[in-house]
C-alpha positions in Angstrom: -3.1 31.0 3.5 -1.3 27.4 3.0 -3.1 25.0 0.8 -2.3 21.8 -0.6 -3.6 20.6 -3.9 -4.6 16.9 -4.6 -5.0 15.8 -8.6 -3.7 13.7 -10.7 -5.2 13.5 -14.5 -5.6 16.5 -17.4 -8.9 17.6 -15.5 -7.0 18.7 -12.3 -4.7 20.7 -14.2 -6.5 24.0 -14.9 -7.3 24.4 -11.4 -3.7 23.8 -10.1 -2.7 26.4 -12.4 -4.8 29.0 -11.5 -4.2 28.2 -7.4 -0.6 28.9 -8.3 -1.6 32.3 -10.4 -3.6 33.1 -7.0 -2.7 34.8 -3.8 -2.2 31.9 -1.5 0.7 29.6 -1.0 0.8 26.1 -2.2 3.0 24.4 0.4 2.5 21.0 -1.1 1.0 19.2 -4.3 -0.5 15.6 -4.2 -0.5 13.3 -7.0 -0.8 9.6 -7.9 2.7 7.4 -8.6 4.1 7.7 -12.0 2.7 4.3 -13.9 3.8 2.2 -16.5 1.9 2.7 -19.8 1.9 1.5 -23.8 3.7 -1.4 -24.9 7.0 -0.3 -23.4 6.0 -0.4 -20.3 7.7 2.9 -19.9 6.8 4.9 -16.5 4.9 7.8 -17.2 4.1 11.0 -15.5 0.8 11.9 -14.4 -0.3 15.8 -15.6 -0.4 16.9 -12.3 3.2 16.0 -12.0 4.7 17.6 -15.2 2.3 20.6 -13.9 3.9 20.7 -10.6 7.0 20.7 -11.9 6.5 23.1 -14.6 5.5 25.5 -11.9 8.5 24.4 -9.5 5.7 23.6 -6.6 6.5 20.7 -3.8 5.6 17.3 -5.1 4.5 14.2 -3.1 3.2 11.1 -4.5 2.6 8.8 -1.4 1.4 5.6 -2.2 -1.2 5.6 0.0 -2.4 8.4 2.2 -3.3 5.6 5.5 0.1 5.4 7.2 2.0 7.4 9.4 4.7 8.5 7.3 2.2 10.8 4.7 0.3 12.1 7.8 3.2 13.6 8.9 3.7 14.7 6.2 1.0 16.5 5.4 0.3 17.9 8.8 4.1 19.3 8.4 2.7 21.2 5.2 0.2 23.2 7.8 -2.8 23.2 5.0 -5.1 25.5 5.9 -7.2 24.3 3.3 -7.1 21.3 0.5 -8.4 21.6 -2.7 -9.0 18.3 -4.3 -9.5 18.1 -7.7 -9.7 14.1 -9.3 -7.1 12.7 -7.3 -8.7 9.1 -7.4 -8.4 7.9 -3.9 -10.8 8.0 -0.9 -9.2 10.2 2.3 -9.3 9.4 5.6 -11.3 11.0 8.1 -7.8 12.4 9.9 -7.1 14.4 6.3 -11.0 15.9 6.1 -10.4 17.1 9.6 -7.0 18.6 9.2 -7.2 21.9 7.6 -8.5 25.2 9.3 -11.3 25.4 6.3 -11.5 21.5 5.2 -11.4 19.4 2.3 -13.1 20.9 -1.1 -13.4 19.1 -4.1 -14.4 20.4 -7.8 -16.9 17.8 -9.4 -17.3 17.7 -13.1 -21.4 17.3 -12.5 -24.2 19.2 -11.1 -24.7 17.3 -7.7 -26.4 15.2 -6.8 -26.8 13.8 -10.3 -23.7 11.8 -11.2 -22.0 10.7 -8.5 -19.1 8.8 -8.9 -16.1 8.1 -12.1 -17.9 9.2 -15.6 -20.0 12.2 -14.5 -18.9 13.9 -18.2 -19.8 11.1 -20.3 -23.1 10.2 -18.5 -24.1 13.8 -19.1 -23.6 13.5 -23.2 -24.7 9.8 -22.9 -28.0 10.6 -21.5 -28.9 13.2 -23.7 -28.5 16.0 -21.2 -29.0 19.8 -22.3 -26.7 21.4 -19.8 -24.1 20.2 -16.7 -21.3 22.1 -15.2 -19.0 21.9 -12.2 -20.4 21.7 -8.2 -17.4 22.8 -5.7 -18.1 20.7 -2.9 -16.9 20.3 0.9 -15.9 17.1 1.4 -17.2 14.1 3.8 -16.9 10.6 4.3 -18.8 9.6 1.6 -18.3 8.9 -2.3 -19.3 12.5 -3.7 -21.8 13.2 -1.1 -20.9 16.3 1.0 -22.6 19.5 1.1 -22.3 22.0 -2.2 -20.9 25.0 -1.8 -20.8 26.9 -5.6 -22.2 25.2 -9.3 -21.7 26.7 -12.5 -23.4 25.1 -14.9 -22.6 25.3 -18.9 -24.4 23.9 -22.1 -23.7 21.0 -23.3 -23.1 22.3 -27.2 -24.4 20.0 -30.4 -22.4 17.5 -31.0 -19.8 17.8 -28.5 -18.1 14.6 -27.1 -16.5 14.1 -23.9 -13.4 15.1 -24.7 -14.4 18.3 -25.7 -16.8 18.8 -22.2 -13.9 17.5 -20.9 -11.8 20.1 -21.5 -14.7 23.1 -21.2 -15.6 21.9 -17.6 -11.7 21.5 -16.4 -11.7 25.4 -18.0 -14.6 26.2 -15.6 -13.5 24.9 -12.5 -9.7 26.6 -12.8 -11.6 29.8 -13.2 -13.6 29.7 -10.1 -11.7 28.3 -7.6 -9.9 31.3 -6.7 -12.9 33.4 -5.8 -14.5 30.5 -4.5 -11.8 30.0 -1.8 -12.0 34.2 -1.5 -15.9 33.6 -0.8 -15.1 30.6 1.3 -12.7 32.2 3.8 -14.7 35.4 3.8 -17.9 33.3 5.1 -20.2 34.4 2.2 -20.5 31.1 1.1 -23.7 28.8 2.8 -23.4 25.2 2.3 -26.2 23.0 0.7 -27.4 19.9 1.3 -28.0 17.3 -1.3 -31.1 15.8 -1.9 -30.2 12.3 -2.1 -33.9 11.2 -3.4 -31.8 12.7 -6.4 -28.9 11.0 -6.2 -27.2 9.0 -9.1 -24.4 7.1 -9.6 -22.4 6.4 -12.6 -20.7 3.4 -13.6 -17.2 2.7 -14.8 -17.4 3.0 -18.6 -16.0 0.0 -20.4 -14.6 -1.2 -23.6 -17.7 -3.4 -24.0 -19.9 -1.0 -24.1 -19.0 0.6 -27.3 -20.1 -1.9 -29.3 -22.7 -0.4 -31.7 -26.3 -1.7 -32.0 -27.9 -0.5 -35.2 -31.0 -1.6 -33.7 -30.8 1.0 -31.5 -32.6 4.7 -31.5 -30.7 6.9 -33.6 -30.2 8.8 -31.0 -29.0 6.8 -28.8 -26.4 5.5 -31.3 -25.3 8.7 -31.5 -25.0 10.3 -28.0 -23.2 6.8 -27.2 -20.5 7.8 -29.8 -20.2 11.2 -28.5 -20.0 10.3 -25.4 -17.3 7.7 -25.5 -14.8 10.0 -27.6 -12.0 10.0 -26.9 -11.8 7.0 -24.7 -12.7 4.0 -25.2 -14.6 4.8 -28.6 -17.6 3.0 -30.3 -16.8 0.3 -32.9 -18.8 -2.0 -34.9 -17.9 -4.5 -38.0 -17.7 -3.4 -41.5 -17.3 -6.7 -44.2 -16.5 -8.6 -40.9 -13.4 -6.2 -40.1 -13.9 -4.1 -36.7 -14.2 -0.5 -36.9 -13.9 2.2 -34.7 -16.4 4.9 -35.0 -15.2 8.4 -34.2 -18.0 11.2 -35.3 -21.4 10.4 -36.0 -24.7 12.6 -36.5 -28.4 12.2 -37.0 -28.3 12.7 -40.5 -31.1 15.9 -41.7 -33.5 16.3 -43.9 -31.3 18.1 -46.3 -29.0 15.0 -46.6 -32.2 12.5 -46.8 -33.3 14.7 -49.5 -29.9 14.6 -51.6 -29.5 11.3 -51.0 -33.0 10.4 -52.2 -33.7 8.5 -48.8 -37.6 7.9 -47.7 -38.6 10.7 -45.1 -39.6 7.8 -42.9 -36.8 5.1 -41.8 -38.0 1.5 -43.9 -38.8 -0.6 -41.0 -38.5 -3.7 -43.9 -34.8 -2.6 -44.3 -32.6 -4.4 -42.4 -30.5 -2.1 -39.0 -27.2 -1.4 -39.7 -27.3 -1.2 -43.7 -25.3 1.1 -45.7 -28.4 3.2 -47.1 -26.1 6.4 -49.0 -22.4 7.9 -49.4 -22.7 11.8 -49.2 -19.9 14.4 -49.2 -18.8 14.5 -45.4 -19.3 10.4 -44.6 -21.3 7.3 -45.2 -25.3 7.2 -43.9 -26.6 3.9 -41.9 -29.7 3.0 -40.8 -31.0 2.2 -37.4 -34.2 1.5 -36.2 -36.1 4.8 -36.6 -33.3 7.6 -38.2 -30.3 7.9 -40.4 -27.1 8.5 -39.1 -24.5 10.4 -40.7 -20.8 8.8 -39.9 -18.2 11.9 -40.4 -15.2 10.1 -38.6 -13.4 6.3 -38.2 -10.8 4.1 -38.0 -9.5 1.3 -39.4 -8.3 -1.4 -37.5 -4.5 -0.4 -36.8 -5.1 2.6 -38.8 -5.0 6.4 -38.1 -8.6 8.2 -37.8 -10.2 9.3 -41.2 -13.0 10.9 -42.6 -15.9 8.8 -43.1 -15.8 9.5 -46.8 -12.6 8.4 -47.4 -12.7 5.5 -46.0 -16.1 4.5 -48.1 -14.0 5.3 -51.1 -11.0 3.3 -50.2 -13.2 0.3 -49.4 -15.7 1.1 -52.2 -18.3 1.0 -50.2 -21.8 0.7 -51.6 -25.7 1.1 -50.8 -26.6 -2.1 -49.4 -23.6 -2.8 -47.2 -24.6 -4.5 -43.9 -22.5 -3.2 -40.6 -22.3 -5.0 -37.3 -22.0 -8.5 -39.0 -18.5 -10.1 -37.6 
């Protein structure tokens, strides 16, 4: 069977891999134009491409898929099915009704909850327990065709986006293969999404990692987690911004070493430097601790917490968030 891949970031890459480990025969890989990045300027290669390369596989990067030129192209490939994997652009209704078997797509969510760009960090930003990956075929719509396979996973303590990331690319390279076999065999029934469950996630932004001590704990903290790696939480430290990498409610082991009240002082201001323990510094917010593990100085490489508070001398009383 001919298919032709469509992906373009680090996500798509597991399952490109494992296609080309499988039985059929890639006649064609899709991918976004190279881009200029970093101060340079200096045009870099998406994954997909050094992927594609890597496995000497057919490479096309068409800067748009609505002229004539790319579809004949890719109706010269003869797809008998595409697999579409983050690609990050809409296709026409002449590509969803090309192949013999469709358009299928791997979505890093459990449909229909998280539509759309940041499925992963909406998942860790919410609080969620579990998520995983829904192989999908593909319709007009943004994320809204009918489910085919989901695999769901745990989302583990303390595990940031880039981490889930990289678990739920994992999951979705190891299915597709017997997905497609299930597919092809007709053992697979579509499923319709209920779209009184239907959400949608928005573009994450720089903005939004500003840290509000006045926040839950909680919430401070799955919005840390959830925006590692990119773009990262910051606040102010002695009116000097800093980025802040790992953070954890701290627990009642550290509250009891550090002499701090069971119960958060509601009288003490949000954001104050309350205790310095072994693994990072301990703030308050409006009804917990947190333990920060992991920062940044401004134009500085990452560092432990701990470090940092000893470089700065850092003491009880120290007021974050203050510009």
């Amino acid at each position: 069977m001919n298919i032709v891949f469509m992906g373009t970031p680090d996500f798509s890459v597991p399952t490109l891999t494992a296609l080309a480990q499988g039985p059929h025969t890639i006649t064609g890989v899709f991918c976004q134009p190279d881009k200029e990045k970093g101060r340079g300027k200096k045009l870099q290669m998406p994954p997909v491409k050094e992927a594609a390369l890597a496995l000497d596989l057919p490479l096309y990067q068409p800067n748009s898929l609505r002229n004539e030129d790319t579809k004949a192209l890719l109706t010269s490939l003869q797809p008998d099915l595409i697999v579409v994997v983050a690609y990050g652009k809409i296709l026409p209704t002449w590509l969803l009704e090309l192949p013999k078997y469709g358009c299928i797509n791997i979505h890093a969510s459990i449909l229909p909850k998280y539509r759309g760009a940041a499925p992963i960090h909406y998942a860790i930003l919410n609080g969620d327990k579990s998520t995983g990956v829904t192989i999908m075929q593909m319709d007009e719509g943004l994320d809204t065709g009918d489910m085919l396979k989901t695999i769901t996973t745990d989302i583990h303590r303390n595990e940031t986006t880039g981490e889930l990331f990289d678990r739920l690319a994992t999951l979705g390279g190891d299915s597709i293969n017997s997905v497609i076999e299930e597919l092809v065999a007709g053992k697979l029934t579509p499923i319709k999404q209920d779209e009184t469950q239907a959400t949608y996630t928005q573009k994450i932004t720089k903005e939004m990692g500003r840290i509000d001590w006045s926040d839950s704990g909680k919430c401070i903290v799955q919005k840390i987690l959830a925006l590692n790696p990119a773009p990262g939480c910051y606040t102010y430290i002695k009116g000097v911004r800093l980025k802040v990498w790992r953070g954890e409610l701290a627990d009642l082991d550290l509250c009891k070493q550090l002499a701090l009240p069971s119960i958060v002082d509601s009288s003490q201001k949000n954001g104050t430097l309350v205790g310095i323990g072994k693994t990072g510094f301990v703030v308050k917010t409006k009804d917990a601790y947190i333990l920060i593990t992991e920062v940044q100085p401004e134009n500085k490489k990452h560092m432990s917490a701990r470090d940092f508070a000893r470089g700065h001398q850092l003491t009880v009383g120290t007021q974050l968030g203050e510009v």
